[in-house]
Steps between C-alpha positions, in 0.01 A plus 500: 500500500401445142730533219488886350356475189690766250275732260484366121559861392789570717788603316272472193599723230278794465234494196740835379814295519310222289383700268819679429727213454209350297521811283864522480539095391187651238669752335778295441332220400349808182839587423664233464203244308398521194221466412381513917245258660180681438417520845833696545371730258120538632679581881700776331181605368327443806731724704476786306085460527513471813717780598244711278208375688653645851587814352194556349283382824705704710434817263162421513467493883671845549296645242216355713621603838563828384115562346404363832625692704367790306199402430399181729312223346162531308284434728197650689411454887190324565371618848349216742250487765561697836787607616704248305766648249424486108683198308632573134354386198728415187231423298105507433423171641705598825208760558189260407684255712521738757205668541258259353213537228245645674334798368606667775842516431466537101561896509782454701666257290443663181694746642748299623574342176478845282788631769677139462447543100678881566795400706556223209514682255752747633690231594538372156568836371795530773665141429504600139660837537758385761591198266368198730246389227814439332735393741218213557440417120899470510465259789251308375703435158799430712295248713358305177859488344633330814182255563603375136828451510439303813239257378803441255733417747270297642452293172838541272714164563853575617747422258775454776623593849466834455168514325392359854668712722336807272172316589551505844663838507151636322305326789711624803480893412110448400448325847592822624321718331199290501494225774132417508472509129272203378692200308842702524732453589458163564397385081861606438644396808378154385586571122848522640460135704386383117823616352725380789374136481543530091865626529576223803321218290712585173822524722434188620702188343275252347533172776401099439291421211479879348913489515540153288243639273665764415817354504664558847841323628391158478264589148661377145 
């Protein structure tokens, strides 16, 4: 019988856990440093973006459900040959696409897309008086104020250990938010390789040639 190979993320520490002792060795690190790595500083800032963007973007998506379920989504049915049920058009080239150009069909989808043009508007007029137009121009704020801060993380050096663990703290929670986000968060993730190799090769003691040139044990 073959030896039982054991799960790499057995007993692994959850990404929670992580996080929180990588927050709690954060704030510490702001309290007691002065002045703090600037990466220290940009995940403080970070955090607080970031807990703005999921507020706002789950505002925005109750304010959504709610005007759905009211109202539906603006959209008009578009019926089909036979006996076959109509499929839903979103938007004007939905109908051309779905019932073609001929001249046949051009009443039809004139009407189509003054009905489609109708249930628009009134959908724009609802999202505005129930506060979603809002809620999403919040969102969208929130989500350009976190995209920035992370192409910082992503290119501020670390100034020590903690600089990098704020790096890699950045990249964990936007992992989760985002995991199929292009470039991130693997720039940072590699950012934080950068600043790791830097910190090991300056902790390093200088060795053979480099050591009698700069005068080790056996240097004047």
């Amino acid at each position: 019988m073959p030896p039982r190979v054991r799960d790499p993320g057995a007993g692994a520490p959850s990404r929670r856990a992580i996080l929180a002792a990588a927050a709690q060795l954060l704030t510490a690190a702001l309290a007691r440093e002065e002045p703090a790595d600037p990466l220290v500083v940009l995940w403080r800032d970070w955090r607080e973006a970031h807990s703005t963007l999921l507020r706002q973007s789950r505002r925005a998506q109750r304010l959504e459900r709610g005007l759905v379920e009211r109202t539906g989504f603006p959209r008009v049915p578009v019926p089909q040959d036979g006996d076959a049920p109509p499929v839903y058009a979103a938007a004007p080239s939905d109908i051309d696409r779905l019932l073609g150009s001929d001249a046949a069909t051009q009443a039809l989808r004139a009407r189509l897309k003054r009905d489609l043009a109708a249930a628009q508007a009134a959908w724009t007029a609802a999202a505005d008086a129930c506060g979603l137009a809002a809620a999403r121009a919040a969102e969208d704020a929130a989500d350009r104020r976190v995209l920035a801060l992370l192409n910082a993380a992503a290119t501020m050096p670390a100034r020590s250990l903690a600089g990098v663990i704020a790096r890699l703290a950045i990249a964990t929670e936007w992992s989760a938010h985002e995991p199929e986000a292009d470039g991130q968060p693997w720039t940072v993730i590699r950012a934080a390789l950068a600043d790791l190799v830097a910190v090991a090769g300056a902790a390093r003691p200088p060795s053979g040639r480099a050591a009698a040139e700069q005068g080790g044990p056996h240097g004047p």
